[in-house]
N, C-alpha and C positions, 0 to 999 in steps of 0.2 A: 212181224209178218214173215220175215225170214231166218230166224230160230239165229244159227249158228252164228251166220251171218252178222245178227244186231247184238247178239253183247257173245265177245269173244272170251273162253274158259280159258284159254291158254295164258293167259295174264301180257294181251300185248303182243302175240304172232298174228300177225296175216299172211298169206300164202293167195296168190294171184295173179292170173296169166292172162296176158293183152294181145291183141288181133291184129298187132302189127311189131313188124322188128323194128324197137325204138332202142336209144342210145341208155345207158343209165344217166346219161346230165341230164337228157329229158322226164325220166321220169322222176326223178331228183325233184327237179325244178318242179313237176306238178304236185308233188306229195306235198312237197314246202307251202305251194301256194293253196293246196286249195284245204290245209290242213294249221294253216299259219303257223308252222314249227320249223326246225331245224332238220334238216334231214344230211344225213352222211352216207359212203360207203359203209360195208360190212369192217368191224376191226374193233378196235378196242373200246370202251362204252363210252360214248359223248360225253361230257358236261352239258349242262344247262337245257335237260330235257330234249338235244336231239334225239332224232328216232333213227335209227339202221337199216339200212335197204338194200339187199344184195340184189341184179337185177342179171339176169342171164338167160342166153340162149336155146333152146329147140327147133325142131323142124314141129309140122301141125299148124291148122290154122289157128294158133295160140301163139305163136315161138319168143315172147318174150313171157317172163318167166319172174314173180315181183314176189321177194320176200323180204316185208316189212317187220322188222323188231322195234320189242318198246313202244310201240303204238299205243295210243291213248286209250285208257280202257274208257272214258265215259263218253267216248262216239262210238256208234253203232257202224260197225263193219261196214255193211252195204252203202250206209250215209257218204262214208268215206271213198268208196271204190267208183260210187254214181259221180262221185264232186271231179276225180281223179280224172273217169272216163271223158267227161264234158271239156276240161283241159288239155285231155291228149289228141280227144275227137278220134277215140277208138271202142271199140267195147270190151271190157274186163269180166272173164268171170270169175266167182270167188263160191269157197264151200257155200251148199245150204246145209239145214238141220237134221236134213235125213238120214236113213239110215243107208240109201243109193248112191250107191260110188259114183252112178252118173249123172246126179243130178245136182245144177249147180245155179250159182242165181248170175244172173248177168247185168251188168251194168252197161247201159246202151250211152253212146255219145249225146246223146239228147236228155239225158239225166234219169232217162227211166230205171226202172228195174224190174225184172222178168225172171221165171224159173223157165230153166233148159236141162236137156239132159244132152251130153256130151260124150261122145265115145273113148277111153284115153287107154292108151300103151306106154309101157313104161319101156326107157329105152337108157343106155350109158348115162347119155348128157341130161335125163330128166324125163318125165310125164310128156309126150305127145298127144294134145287131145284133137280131134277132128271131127264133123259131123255133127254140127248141133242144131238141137231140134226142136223146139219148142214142149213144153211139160205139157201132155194135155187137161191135169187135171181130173182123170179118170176114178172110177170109185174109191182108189185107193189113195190117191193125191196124185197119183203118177201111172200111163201104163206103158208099157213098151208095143209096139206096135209088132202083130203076127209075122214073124221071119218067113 
């Protein structure tokens, strides 16, 4: 249902940003459990199948900033980000399959999942995203609302 999202090309990146400023032990601790793996800092490649998870800063209503390596390729992205968010009791959103840079899918604390489209600037310390809005689904999959 949401392309990008359920089987990732990259062989194992996810790229991910959460609605509140959490610690990297916290999200450590959620990847670990709701993905029953090993998870580390960013640095040299685990043994025994952990996975790599740099976690950093922004300003936006996003400012935590999650990138996963080595990630399982036979879960479906969004599966993972939904199970995450319910853990952190925040909402994550993560690419979808389109070709709109601002549209993204979001993983709600309640384990749902929804497409938004998100406004982002890039800045020194990373992608700022702000404003998001619900996809309405328009003729085209998506429409932007008349400025």
């Amino acid at each position: 249902m949401f392309g990008m999202a359920d089987m990732d090309p990259t062989g194992g990146l996810w790229n991910w940003a959460a609605s509140s400023s959490l610690s990297e032990e916290r999200v450590h601790s959620a990847l670990a459990g709701a993905l029953e793996r090993s998870v580390v800092p960013l640095g040299p490649e685990p043994a025994g199948g952990a996975m790599l998870c740099d976690v950093y800063h922004v300003g936006g209503d996003f400012p935590t900033l999650i990138d996963v390596y080595l990630a399982p390729e036979d879960l479906a992205e969004a599966t993972a980000a939904s199970a995450v968010a319910v853990r952190l009791e925040v909402e994550i959103i993560l690419p979808d399959d389109t070709l709109d840079p601002t549209r993204y899918v979001l993983a709600r604390p309640d384990g749902s999942l929804g497409l938004v489209h998100v406004d982002e600037v890039e800045t020194d310390d990373g992608p700022e995203r702000r404003n998001v809005r619900s996809c309405d689904g328009g003729p085209t999959g998506c429409e932007r609302p008349a400025a």
